[in-house]
C-alpha positions in Angstrom: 2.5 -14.9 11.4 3.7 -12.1 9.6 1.5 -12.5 6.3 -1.7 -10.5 7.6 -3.2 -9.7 4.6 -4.4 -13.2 3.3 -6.2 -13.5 6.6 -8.0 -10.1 5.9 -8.6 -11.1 2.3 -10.5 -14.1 3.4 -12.3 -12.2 6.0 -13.5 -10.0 3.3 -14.3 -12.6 1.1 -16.8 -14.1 3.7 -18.2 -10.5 4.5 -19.1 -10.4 0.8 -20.7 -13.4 1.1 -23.2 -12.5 3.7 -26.8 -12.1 3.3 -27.1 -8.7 2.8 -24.4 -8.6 0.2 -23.6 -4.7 1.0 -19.5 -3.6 1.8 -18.1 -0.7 3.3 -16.0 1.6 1.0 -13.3 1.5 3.2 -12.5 -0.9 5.8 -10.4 0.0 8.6 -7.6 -2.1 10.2 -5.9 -1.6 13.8 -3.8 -3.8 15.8 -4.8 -4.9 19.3 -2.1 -2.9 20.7 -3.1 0.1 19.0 -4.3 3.0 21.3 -5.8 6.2 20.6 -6.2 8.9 23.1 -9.1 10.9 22.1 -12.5 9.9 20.3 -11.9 7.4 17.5 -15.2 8.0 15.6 -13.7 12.0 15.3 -10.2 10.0 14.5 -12.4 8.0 11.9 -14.3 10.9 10.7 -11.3 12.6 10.0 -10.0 10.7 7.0 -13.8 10.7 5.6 -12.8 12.7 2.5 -9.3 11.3 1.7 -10.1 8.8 -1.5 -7.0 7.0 -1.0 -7.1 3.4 -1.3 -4.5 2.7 1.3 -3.5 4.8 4.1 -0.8 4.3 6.3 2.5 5.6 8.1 6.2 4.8 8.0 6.3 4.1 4.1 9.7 3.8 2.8 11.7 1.9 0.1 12.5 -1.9 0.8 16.0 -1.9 1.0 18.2 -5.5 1.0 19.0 -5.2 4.6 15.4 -5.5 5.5 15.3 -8.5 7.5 11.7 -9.5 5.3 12.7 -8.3 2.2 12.6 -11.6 0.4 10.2 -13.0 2.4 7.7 -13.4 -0.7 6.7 -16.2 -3.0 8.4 -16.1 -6.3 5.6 -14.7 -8.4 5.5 -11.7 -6.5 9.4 -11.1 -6.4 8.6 -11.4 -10.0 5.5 -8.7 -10.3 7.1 -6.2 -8.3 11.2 -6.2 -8.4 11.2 -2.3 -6.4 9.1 -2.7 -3.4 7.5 -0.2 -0.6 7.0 -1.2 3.2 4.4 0.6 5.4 3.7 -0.4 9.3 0.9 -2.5 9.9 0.0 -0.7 13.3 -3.3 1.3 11.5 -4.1 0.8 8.3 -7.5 1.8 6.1 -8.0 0.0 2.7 -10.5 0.8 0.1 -13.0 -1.9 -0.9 -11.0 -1.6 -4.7 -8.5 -2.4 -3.5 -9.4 -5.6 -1.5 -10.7 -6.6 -4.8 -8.1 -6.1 -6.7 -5.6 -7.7 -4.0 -8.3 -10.9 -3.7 -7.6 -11.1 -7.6 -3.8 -10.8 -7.4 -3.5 -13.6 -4.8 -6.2 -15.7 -6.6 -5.4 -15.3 -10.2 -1.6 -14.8 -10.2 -0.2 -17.9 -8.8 -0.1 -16.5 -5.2 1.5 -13.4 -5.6 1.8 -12.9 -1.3 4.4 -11.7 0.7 5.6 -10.3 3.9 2.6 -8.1 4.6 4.4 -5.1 5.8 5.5 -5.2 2.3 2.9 -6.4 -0.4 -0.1 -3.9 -0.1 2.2 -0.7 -0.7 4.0 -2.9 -3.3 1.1 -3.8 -5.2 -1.1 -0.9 -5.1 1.5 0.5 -7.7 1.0 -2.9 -9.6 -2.9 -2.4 -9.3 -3.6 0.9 -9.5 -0.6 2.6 -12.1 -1.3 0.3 -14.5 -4.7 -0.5 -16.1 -6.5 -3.5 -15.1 -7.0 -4.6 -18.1 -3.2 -4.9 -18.9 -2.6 -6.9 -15.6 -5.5 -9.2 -16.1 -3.9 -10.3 -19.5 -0.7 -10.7 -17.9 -2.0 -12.9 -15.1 -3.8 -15.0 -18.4 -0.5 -14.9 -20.4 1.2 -16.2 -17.2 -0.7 -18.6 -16.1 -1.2 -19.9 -19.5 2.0 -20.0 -20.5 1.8 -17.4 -23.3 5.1 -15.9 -23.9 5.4 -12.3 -24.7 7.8 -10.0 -24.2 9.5 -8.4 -21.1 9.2 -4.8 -20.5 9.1 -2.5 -17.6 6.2 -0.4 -16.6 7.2 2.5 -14.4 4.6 5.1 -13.3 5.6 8.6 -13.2 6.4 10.1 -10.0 9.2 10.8 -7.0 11.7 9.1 -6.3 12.7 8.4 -2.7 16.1 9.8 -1.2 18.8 7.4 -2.1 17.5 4.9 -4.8 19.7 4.0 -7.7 19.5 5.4 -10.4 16.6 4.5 -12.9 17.7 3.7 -16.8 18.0 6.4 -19.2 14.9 5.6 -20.4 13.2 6.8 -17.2 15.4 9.7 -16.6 12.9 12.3 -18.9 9.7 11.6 -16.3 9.5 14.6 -14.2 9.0 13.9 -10.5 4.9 13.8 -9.8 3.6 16.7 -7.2 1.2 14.7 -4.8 -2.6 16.4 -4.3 -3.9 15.4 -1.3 -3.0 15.8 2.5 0.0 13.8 3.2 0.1 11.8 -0.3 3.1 9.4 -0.5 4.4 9.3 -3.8 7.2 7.1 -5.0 8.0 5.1 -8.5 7.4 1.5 -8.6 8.9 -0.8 -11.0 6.5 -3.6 -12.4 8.5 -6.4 -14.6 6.0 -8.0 -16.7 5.6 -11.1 -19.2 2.7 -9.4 -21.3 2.9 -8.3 -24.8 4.8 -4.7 -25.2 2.5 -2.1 -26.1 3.6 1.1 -28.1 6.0 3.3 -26.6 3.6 6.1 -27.4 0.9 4.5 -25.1 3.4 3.8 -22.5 4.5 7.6 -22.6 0.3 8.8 -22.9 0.6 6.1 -19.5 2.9 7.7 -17.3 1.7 11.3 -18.2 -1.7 10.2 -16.8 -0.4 8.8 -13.6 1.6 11.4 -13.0 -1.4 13.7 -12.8 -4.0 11.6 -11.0 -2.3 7.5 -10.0 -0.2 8.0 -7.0 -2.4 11.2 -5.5 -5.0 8.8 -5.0 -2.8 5.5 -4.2 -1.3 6.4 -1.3 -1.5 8.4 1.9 0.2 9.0 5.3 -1.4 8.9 8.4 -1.6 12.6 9.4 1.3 13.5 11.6 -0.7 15.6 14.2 -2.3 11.9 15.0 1.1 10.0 15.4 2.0 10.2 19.0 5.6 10.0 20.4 5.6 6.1 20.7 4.2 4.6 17.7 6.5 2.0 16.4 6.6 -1.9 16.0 9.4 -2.0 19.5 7.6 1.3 21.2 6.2 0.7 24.8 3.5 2.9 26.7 3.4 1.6 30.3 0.1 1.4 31.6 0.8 4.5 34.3 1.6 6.8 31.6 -1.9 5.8 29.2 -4.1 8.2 31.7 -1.9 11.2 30.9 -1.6 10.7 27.3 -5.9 10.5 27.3 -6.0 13.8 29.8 -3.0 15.8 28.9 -4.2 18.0 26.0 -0.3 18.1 24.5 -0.6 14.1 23.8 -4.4 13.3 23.6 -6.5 12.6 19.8 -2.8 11.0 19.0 -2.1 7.2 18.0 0.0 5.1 20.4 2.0 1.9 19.7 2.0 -0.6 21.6 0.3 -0.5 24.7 1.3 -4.3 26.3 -0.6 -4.3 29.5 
């Protein structure tokens, strides 16, 4: 019950398959207990110029007393060793990225986890690194290729507390995020393809740093998160009317409303 995003792959995967064959850019997800107190085609609208592939709130760093934090299948422990979590309450994805997340479950040996946890996870898997580079690796994997192991960190800034990266790492300069609201963090993806040249991994994380994680990921905006929006909030049914008239709390997002 708590691996959402295979169900929404496989809903996409029929959508595709319909007979007009045409998919929206983006693709909007909301939880049944989600309320919004104000319009939701302006809510909607809002976002219409934001390219990220994955918006969100509440991302943070997956830390080892997260109840869910191994709560993955081996393949993806493997992929991506330093992991994200986002809430689940509102989400949009890109098309791209439902693609790219329909290939990493396919094609990698079931790369799927706790869901809270494996679309901010990957998207630094699918995204800062070329596709190319992680196609061959699923091929080298599945195949049983050997090659060597290497690490493959886009630039970018590092969220309060984390340990310490090697010295290797220590010469990237922290990434600025464009964009409103851009989440930016580093992400750590172990790999089993061939090392490439340090020079092409350094041309790499220059590039990210300038355009990967502005465009990866994004915050919900904060004047949209109302005052209860969390996976144990409550908004009694008496109270919903005044969060929809009073101006101070209406156009906000609201979680969860159980009634």
């Amino acid at each position: 019950w708590g691996c959402h995003l295979e169900g929404i792959l496989l809903w996409w995967k029929h959508l595709k398959q319909g007979a007009s064959g045409q998919v929206p850019d983006f693709v909007w997800i909301l939880e049944d207990d989600v309320g919004f107190s104000g319009p939701i085609s302006a809510f909607l609208d809002s976002y219409n110029d934001w390219p990220h592939h994955l918006i969100a709130s509440h991302f943070q760093p997956v830390r080892q007393d997260w109840v869910w934090c191994n709560s993955a299948s081996p393949r993806f422990l493997e992929l991506v060793p330093h992991r994200l979590r986002c809430a689940e309450h509102i989400q949009r994805f890109s098309s791209d990225f439902l693609e790219r997340l329909e290939l990493c479950c396919r094609g990698s040996g079931g790369a799927c986890a706790w869901s809270e946890m494996a679309a901010p996870s990957l998207a630094g898997l699918l995204f800062c690194s070329d596709l190319l580079f992680f196609s061959s690796l699923l091929l080298s994997k599945e195949e049983g290729k050997g090659g060597n192991e290497e690490e493959f960190v886009p630039a970018g800034k590092e969220e309060e507390g984390k340990q310490k990266e090697d010295e290797e790492d220590e010469e990237d300069e922290d990434a600025e995020a464009s964009g409103p609201k851009s989440i930016v963090t580093r992400s750590v993806a172990v790999t089993t393809a061939p090392t490439r040249p340090r020079a092409r991994r350094e041309s790499d994380a220059k590039s990210l740093e300038s355009d990967c994680w502005s465009t990866v990921l994004a915050s919900l905006r904060s004047d949209h998160i109302g005052t209860v929006f969390s996976f144990d909030g409550r908004v009694p049914e008496e109270a919903w009317g005044t969060c929809c008239s009073d101006p101070r709390w209406q156009n906000r997002c609201w979680h969860a409303l159980k009634w």
